[in-house]
N, C-alpha and C positions, 0 to 999 in steps of 0.2 A: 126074555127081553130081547127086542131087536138089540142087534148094534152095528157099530161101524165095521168094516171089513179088511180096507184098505184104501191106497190114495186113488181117487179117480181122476184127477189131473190136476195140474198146477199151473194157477193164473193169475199174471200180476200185469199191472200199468207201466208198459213205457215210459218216460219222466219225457222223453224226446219222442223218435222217429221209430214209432214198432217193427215195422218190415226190416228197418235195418239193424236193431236189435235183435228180433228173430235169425235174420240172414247170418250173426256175428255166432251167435249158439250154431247155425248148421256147420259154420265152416270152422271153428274150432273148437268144435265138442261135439259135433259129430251126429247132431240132431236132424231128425231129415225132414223135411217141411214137406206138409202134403199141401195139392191144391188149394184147401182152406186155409191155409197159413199157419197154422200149428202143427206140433209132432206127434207120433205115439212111440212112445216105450215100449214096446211089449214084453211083458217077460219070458216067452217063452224065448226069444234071442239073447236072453242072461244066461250064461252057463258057469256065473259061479260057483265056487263050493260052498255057499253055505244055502243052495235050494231058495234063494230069494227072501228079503227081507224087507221091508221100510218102514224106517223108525220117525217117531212122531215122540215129539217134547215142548213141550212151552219152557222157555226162558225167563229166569227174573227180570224185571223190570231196568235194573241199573246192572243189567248185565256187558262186559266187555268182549262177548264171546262174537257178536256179529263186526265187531270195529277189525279194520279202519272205517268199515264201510256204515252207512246212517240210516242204513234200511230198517225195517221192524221185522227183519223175514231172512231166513238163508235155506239156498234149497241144497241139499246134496242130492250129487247126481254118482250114480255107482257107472262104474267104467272097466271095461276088459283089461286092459293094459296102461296102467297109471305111469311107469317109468316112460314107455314111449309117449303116452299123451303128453305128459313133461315135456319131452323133448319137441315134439310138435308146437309146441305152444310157444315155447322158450325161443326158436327159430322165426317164429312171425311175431318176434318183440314182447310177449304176452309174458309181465312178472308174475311170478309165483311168489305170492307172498311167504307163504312157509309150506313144507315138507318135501320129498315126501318124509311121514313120519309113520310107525310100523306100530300098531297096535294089536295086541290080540284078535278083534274082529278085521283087520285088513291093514292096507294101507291108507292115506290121506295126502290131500293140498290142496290149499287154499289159492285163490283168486279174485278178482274185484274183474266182475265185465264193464262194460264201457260204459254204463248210467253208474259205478260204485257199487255194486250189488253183489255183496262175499259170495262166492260159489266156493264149497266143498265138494271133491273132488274122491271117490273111494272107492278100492277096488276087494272087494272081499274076500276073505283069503284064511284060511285056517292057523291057526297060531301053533305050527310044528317048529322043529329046528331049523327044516327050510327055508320059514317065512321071519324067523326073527332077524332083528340085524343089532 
């Protein structure tokens, strides 16, 4: 049977102004905009420990997992350094809604970008004595 492989991009509707939606992800999340106006991920520039992942789930329907924010969609985006991302963000006003929080596959936190749209935030990371807190 064919099947799916993995994510081949991610694309959603500005509610507003795109360009400055997109410009808000490169300068604080570090997304780099190519001439076209969208980014690319690549993985070979993830060097985390768990060899690369992206996970996929559908949500119930009266689920509270996306609030505050009223979107039907949350993307997590994996990140090198989640404590300094923190701190970057935190410095240009940017609330963190919750975390970071330590889970066996990594760390997490959450955020609302500027249309409301929950961004999950995780850095992956092996669940040793290291990494627990």
């Amino acid at each position: 049977m064919a099947k799916v492989t993995g994510i081949g991009g991610v694309f959603f509707l500005a509610n507003d102004d795109n360009n400055k939606l997109a410009e808000w992800y490169q300068e604080h999340l570090g997304i780099s905009l190519q001439e076209w106006g969208g980014g690319l991920l690549e993985w070979e520039n993830d060097h985390a420990e768990d060899g690369g992942v992206t996970v996929w789930n559908v949500a119930e329907a009266n689920s509270e997992w996306f609030a505050p924010s009223r979107s039907r969609f949350m993307i997590n985006y994996r990140v090198d350094d989640l404590e300094k991302l923190i701190e970057q963000l935190s410095a240009a006003d940017i609330k963190i809604l919750q975390g970071p929080e330590y889970y066996e596959n990594g760390v997490f936190a959450w955020l609302l970008d500027p249309e409301g749209n929950k961004v999950e935030l995780w850095e992956p990371k092996r669940w040793d004595e290291k990494n627990k807190r």
